[in-house]
C-alpha positions in Angstrom: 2.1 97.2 -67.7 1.3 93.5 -68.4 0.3 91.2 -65.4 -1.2 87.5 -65.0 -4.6 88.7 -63.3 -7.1 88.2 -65.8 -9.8 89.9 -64.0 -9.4 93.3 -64.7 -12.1 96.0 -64.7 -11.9 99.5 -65.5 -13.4 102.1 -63.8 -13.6 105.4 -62.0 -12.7 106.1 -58.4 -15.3 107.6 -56.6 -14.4 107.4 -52.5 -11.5 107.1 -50.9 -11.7 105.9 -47.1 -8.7 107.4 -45.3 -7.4 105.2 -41.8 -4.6 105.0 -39.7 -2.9 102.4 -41.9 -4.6 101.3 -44.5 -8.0 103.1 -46.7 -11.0 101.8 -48.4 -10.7 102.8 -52.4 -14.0 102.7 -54.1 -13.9 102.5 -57.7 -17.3 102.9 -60.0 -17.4 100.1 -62.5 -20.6 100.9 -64.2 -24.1 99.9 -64.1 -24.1 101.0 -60.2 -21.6 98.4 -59.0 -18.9 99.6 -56.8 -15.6 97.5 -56.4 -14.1 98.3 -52.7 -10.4 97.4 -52.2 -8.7 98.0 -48.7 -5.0 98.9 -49.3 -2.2 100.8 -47.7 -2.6 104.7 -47.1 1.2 104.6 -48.4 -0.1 102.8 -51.8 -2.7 105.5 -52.1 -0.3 108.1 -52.0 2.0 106.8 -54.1 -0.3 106.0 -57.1 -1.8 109.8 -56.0 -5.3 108.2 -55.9 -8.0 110.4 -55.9 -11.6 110.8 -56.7 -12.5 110.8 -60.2 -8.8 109.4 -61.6 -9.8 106.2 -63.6 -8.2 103.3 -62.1 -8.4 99.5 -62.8 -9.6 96.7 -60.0 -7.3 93.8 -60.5 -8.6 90.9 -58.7 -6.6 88.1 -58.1 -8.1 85.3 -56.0 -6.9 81.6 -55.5 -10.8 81.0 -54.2 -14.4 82.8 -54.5 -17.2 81.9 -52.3 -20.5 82.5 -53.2 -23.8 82.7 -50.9 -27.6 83.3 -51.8 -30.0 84.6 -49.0 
């Protein structure tokens, strides 16, 4: 599959959130960061997402904000 996202980052998926609608889908990229994506409960089951599948966080953003404490 080829898309226009250039941020792409492979990892492993270690959590899924189930909801109502929609579930939290924690993927492990390494070095202890965690990438958390909400998307549809229909989604997950369709792409049969499930802890410890690899999976890729495509992220796709026409604006980042940034804040320091």
């Amino acid at each position: 599959m080829k898309i226009s996202a250039r941020n792409q980052i492979k990892g492993k998926i270690v959590e899924i959130e189930q909801g109502a609608v929609n579930g939290i889908v924690k993927i492990d990229i390494g070095g202890g960061n965690i990438i958390s994506a909400s998307i549809s409960m229909d989604s997950i089951k369709e792409l049969d997402l499930k802890a410890g599948k690899e999976a890729t966080a495509i992220i796709k953003a026409s604006s980042v904000m940034v804040g320091v404490n």
